[in-house]
C-alpha positions in Angstrom: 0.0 0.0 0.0 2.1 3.1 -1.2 2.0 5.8 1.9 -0.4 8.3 0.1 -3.3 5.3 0.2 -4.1 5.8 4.1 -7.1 4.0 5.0 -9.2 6.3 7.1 -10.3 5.7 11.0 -14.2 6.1 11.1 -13.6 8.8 13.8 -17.6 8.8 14.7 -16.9 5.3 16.0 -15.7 3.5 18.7 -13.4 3.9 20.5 -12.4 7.2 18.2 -15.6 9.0 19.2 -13.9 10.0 22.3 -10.7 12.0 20.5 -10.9 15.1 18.4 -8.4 16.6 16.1 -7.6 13.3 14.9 -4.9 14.0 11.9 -2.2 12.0 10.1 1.6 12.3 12.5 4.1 14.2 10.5 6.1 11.5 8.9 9.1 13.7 10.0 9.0 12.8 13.2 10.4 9.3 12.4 13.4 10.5 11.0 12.7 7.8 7.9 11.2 8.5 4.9 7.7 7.0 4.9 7.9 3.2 4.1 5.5 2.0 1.8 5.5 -1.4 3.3 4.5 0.1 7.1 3.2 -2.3 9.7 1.4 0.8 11.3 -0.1 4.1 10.6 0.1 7.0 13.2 -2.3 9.4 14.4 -2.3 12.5 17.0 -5.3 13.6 19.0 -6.8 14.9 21.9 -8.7 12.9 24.2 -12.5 14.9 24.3 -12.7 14.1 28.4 -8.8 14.8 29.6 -7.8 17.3 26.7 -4.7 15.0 26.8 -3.1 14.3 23.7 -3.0 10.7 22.0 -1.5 8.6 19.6 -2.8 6.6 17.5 -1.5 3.7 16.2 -3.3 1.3 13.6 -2.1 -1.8 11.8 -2.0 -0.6 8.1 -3.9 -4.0 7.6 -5.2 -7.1 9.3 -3.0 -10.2 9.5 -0.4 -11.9 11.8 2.4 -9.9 10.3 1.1 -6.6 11.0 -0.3 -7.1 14.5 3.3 -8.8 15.6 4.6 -5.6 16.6 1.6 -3.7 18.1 0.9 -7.0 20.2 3.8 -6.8 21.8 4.1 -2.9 22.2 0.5 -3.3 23.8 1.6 -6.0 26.5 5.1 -4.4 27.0 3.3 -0.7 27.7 0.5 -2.4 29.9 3.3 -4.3 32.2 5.3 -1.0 32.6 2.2 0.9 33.2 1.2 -1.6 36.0 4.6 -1.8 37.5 5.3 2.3 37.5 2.4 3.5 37.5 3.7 7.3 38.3 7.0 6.9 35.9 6.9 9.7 33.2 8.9 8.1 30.8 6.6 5.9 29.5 3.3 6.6 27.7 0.3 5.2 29.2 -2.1 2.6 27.4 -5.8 5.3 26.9 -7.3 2.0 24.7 -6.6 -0.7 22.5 -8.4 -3.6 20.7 -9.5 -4.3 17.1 -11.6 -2.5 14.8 -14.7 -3.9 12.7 -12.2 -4.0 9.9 -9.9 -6.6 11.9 -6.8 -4.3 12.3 -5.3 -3.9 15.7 -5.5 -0.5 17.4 -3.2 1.4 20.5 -4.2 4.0 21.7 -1.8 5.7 24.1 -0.5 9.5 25.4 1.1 11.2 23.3 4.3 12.9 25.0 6.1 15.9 22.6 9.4 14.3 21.6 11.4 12.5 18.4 13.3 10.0 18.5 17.3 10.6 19.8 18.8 10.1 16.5 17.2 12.7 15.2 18.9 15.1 18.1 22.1 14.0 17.5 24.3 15.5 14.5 27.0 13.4 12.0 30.0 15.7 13.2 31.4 16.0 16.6 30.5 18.8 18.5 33.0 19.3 21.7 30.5 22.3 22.5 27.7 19.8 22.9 29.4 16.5 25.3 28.0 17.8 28.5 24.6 17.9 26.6 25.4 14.0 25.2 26.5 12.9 28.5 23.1 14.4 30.5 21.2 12.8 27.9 22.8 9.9 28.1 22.6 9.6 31.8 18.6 10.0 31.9 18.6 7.1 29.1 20.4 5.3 31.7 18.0 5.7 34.4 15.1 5.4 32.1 16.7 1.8 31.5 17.4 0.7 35.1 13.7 1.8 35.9 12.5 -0.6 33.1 15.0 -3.2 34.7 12.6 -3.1 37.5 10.0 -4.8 35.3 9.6 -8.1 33.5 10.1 -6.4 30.0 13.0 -7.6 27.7 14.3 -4.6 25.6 16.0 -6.1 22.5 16.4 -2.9 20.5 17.6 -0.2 22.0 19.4 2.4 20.0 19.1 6.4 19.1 16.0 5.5 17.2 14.2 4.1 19.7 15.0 6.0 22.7 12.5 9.3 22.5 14.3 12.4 23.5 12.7 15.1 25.3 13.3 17.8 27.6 11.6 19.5 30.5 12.9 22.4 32.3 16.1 22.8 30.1 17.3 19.2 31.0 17.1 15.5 29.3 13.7 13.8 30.0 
């Protein structure tokens, strides 16, 4: 399915009906160009009752292949949300389930980051190691908190680790 044929969420439906602003994520975010073979689309929105925004992510079709991943994001996210419940560096599950149209749907918060690759330039920058060192210091605590839980992290690298900042310093 090339990346401009996005299959529409019926957003008058469950469990959408409870989100508004519901729009396409900037494929920028990534820091990819979009893949035409994509296990997932991604959404952002704004949950109607918290005014908390969401993502939305949506198997691009039904099948074993594509709900792989999302399966185990769903179960990985609902162990770390039962085991630190007041950590703030995960996201927290809002919904999930299928649709009427058999794809798999997770529905979680939506926190305002991109992934650490994209923070982190080709060239060395002497002016910037205190900045790599704090960041990578919160990554580390981020992991030892997740070593707390039952969850096996098998990829972790820049792309996967979300970067953001609060109060000047490395979330």
């Amino acid at each position: 399915m090339p990346p401009t044929e996005r299959v529409e969420l019926d957003t008058r439906s469950a469990p959408f009906e409870h989100y508004k602003a519901i729009r396409p994520l900037a494929t920028a975010r990534s820091g990819r160009a979009p893949d035409a073979h994509a296990r997932h689309q991604l959404y952002a929105a704004v949950d109607r009752r918290t005014n908390v925004p969401a993502l939305v992510k949506v198997t691009a079709r039904p099948g074993l292949f594509y709900e792989q991943n999302i399966n185990n994001e769903i179960a990985s996210l609902t162990s770390i949300n039962r085991a630190l419940p007041d950590s703030r560096h995960f996201p927290l599950v809002l919904d999930h389930g299928r649709l009427r149209d058999g794809r798999v749907f997770l529905i979680t918060t939506l926190f305002d980051e991109f992934p650490l690759a994209t923070t982190i330039g080709a060239e060395r920058a002497s002016g910037r190691l205190v900045s790599h060192l704090r960041t990578a210091v919160a990554a580390s605590r981020v992991v030892a908190e997740l070593h707390r839980v039952p969850v096996i992290h098998v990829d972790l690298n820049p792309m996967n680790i979300l970067y953001r900042t609060e109060r000047g310093g490395p979330v």
